[in-house]
C-alpha positions as CSV (number, residue, x, y, z in Angstrom):
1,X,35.2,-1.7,141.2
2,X,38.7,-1.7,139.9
3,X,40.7,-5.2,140.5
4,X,44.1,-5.2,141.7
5,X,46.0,-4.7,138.4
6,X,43.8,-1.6,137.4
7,X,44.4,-0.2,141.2
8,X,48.2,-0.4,140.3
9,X,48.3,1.1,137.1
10,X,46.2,3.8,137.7
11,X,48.7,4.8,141.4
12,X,51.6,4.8,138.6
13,X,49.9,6.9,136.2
14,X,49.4,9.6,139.3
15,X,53.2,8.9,140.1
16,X,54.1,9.5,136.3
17,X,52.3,12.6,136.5
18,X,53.5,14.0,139.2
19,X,57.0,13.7,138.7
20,X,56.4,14.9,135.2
21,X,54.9,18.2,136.8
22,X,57.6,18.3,139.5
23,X,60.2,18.1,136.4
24,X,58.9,20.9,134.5
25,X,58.7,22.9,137.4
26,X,62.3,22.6,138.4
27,X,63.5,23.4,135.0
28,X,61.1,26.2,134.5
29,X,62.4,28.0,138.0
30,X,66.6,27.0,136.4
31,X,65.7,28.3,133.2
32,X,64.3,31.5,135.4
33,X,67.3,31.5,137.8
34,X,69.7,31.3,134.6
35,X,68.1,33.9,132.5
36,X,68.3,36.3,135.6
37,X,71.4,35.2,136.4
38,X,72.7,36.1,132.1
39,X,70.8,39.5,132.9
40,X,72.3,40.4,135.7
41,X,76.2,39.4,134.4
42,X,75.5,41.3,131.2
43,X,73.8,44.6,133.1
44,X,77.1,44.5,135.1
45,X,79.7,44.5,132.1
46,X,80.9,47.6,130.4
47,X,79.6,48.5,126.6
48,X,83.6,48.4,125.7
49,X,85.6,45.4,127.2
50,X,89.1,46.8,125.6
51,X,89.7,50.7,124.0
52,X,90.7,50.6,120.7
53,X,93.1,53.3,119.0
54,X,94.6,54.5,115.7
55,X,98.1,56.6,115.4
56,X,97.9,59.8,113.4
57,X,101.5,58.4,111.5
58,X,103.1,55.2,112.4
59,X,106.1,56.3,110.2
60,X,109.2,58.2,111.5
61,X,107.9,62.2,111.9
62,X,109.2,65.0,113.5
63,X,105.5,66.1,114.4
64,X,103.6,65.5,117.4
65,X,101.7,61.5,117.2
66,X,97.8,62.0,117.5
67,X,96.5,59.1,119.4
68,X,92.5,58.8,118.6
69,X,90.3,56.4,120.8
70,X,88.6,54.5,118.0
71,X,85.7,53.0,119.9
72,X,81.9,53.7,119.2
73,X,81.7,57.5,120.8
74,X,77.7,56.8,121.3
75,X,78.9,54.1,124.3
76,X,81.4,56.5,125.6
77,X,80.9,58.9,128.4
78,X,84.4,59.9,128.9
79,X,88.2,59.0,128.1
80,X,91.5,58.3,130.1
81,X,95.2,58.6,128.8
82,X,96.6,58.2,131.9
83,X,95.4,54.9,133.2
84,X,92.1,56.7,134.6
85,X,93.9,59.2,137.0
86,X,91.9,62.1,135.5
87,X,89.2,62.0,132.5
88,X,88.1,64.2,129.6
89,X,85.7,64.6,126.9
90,X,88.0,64.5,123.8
91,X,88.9,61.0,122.2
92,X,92.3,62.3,121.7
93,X,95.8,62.9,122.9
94,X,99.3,64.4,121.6
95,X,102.5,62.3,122.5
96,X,105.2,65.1,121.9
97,X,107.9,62.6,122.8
98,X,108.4,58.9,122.7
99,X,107.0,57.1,125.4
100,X,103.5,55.0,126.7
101,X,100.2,55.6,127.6
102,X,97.3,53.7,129.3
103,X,93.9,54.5,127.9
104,X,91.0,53.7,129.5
105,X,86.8,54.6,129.0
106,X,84.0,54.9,130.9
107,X,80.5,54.7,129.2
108,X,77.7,55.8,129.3
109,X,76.4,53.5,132.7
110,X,79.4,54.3,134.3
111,X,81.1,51.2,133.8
112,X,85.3,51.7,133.0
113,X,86.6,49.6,130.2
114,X,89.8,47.4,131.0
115,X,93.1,49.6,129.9
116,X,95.4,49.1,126.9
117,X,98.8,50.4,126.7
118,X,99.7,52.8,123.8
119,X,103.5,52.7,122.5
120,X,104.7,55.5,120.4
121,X,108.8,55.2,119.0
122,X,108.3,57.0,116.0
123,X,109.3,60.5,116.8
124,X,112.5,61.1,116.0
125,X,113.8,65.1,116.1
126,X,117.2,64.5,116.5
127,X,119.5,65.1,113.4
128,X,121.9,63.3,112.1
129,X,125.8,63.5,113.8
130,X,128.6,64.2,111.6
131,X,132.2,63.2,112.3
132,X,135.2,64.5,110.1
133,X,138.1,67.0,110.4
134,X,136.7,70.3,110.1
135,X,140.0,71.3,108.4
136,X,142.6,68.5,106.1
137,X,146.2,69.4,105.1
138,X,146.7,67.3,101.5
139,X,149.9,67.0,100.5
140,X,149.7,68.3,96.6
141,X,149.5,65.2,93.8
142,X,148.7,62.2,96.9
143,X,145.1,60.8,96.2
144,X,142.6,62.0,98.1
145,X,139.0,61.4,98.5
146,X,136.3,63.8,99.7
147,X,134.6,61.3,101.4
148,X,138.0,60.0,103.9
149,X,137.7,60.5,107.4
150,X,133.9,61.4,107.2
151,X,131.7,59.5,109.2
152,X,128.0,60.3,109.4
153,X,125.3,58.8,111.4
154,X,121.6,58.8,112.9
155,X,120.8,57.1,116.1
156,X,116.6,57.2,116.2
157,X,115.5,56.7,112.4
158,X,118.4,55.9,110.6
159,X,119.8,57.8,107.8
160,X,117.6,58.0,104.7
161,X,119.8,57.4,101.8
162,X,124.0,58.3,101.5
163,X,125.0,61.4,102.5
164,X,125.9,63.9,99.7
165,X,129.4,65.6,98.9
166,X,129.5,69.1,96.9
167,X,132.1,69.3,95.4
168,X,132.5,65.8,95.1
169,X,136.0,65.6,93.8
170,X,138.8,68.1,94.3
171,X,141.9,68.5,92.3
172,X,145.1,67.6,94.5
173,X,147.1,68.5,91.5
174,X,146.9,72.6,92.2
175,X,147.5,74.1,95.3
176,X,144.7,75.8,96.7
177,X,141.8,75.5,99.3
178,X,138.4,73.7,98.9
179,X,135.5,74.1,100.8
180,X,133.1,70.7,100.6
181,X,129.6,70.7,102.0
182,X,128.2,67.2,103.2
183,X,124.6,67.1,103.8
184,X,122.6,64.1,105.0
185,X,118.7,63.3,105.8
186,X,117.4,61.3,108.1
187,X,113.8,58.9,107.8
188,X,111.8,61.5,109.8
189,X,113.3,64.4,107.7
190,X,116.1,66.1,109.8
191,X,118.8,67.6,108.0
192,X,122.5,67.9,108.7
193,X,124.7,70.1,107.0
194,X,128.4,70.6,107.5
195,X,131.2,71.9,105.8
196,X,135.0,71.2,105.9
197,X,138.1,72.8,104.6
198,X,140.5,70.8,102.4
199,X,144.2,72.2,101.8
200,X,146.4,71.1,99.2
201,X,149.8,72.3,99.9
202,X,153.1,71.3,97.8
203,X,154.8,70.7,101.4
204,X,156.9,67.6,102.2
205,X,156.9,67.0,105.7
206,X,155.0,65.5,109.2
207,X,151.5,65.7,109.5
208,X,150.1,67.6,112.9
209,X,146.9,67.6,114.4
210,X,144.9,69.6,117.0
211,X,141.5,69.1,118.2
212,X,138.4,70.6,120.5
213,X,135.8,68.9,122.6
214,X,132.5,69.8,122.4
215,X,129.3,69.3,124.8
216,X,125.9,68.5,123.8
217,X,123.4,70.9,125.4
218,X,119.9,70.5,124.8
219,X,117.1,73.5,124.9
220,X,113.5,74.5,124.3
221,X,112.6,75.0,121.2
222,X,109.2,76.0,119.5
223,X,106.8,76.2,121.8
224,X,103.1,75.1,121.1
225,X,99.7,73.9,122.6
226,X,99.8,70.2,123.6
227,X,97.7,67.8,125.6
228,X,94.4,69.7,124.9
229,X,90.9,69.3,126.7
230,X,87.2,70.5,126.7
231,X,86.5,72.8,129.5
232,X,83.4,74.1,130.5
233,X,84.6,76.8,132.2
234,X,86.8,77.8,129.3
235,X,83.7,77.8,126.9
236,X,81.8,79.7,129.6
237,X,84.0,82.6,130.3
238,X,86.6,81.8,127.7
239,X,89.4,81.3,130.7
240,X,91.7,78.7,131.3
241,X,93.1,77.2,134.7
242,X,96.8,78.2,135.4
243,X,99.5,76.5,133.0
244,X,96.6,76.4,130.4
245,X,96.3,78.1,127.2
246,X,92.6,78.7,125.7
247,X,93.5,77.8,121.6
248,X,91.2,78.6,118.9
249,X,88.7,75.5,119.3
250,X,87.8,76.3,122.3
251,X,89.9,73.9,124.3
252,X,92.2,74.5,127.4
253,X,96.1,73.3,126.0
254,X,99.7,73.0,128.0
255,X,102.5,74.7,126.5
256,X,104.7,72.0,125.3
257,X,108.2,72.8,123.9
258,X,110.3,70.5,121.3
259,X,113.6,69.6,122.3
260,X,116.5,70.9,120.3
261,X,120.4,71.0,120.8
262,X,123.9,72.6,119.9
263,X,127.1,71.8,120.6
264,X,129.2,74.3,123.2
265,X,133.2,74.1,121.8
266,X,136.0,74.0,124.0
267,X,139.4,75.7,123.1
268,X,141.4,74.0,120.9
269,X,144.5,71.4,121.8
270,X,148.0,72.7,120.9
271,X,149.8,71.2,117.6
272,X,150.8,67.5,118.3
273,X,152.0,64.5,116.3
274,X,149.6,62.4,117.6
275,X,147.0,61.3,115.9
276,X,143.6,62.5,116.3
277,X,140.3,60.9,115.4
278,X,137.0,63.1,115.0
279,X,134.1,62.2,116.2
280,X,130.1,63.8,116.6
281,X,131.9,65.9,120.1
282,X,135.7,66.0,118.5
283,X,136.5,68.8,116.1
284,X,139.6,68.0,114.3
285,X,142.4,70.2,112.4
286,X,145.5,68.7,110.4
287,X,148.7,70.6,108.9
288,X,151.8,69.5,107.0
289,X,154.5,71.3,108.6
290,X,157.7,71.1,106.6
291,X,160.8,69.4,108.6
């Protein structure tokens, strides 16, 4: 027979044991309810939280910008460049302009990726705008420099280096009539090229000046096959749906068109004594009439 003491110690061993068994059991069935819990949160996230992306240039062009989706193509099922409004097979896209994008991917359980905005800035087709007197009375033996009056600019990229002057020096000690070229680059490579007449005349008398506006007008320029897809149609039948063109991979293309521009003149003023400044729209004539 056990005595009191042994009763009592052998009732809290049972207790001991007990809630020993009762803890391992409730962190065993937490440890379950986590683990499934992890599973299911991880079988519910996309392969790709973010898309990643890579520029064919990030310097000033005047080509198209190549935007790649840089992300590992074995997750991918398909790609978005317009914020997952329509979806294609291709990892890439052409910007023909300035301007943003949202890219977006879905993989391969069907799960979309969160978006990322693209910004391209670097194209830059526009030339640089020259300002000067297309034609400059000089009174004969004054100083003169082929560079007075002669502004030139570039808006986008900025120019590249100094614009050039051929000739440039002229004589002002002859009478005669020059013709000077100016020329000027910009950082994505367009070219400007102008030409003014310079007079030297042994005439004392006032200066007069007449001018002509001009307008901008931009065009279409160069057509060519821009924001291409896969189509299985088009590598079925070799067709492509209207406003598509089928180019030689294959792939169904929009015709895209660069943007160019020219300058529409206006008549010119009549002779005035008024001084008259030229500008990128402003053609500008001076004359030294004698008194």
């Amino acid at each position: 027979m056990y005595n009191e003491e042994q009763v009592l110690e052998k009732v809290s061993k049972k207790k001991q044991k007990k809630i020993l068994i009762f803890t391992i059991a409730i962190s065993v069935f937490f440890i379950m309810v986590f683990s499934v819990g992890i599973y299911l949160y991880s079988d519910n996230q996309p392969l790709i939280e973010f898309p990643t992306y890579s520029l064919s240039t990030e310097q000033w062009t005047t080509d198209d910008v190549i935007v790649t989706i840089t992300n590992d193509s074995s997750k991918i099922l398909s790609y978005s460049f317009d914020g997952g409004l329509s979806w294609q097979s291709n990892n890439t896209y052409t910007m023909n302009e300035n301007g943003e994008i949202t890219i977006q991917v879905m993989d391969t359980k069907n799960k979309l990726s969160k978006k990322t905005i693209v910004s391209v800035s670097n194209i830059d087709r526009t030339p640089p705008e020259m300002a000067f007197e297309s034609t400059t009375t000089v009174q004969m033996g004054t100083s003169f420099s082929v560079r007075t009056g002669v502004q030139i600019s570039d808006k986008e990229s900025g120019l590249s280096n100094d614009y050039t002057a051929v000739p440039s020096t002229i004589d002002t000690t002859k009478e005669g009539e020059y013709q000077v070229v100016y020329s000027a680059f910009d950082r994505a490579g367009n070219f400007t090229e102008k030409s003014r007449t310079i007079i030297v005349k042994d005439i004392k008398g006032r200066t007069y000046y007449r001018y002509r506006d001009g307008k901008i007008e931009s065009y279409q320029c160069e057509p060519y096959l821009c924001n291409c897809v896969s189509s299985a149609t088009a590598s079925s039948t070799g067709t492509c749906p209207t406003g598509y063109t089928l180019n030689e991979q294959g792939e169904c293309c929009n015709v895209c068109y660069k943007s160019c521009s020219r300058t529409i003149w206006g008549p010119w003023s009549e002779w005035s004594q008024e001084e008259v400044t030229a500008t990128s729209t402003r053609e500008v004539e001076t004359m030294i009439k004698e008194d």
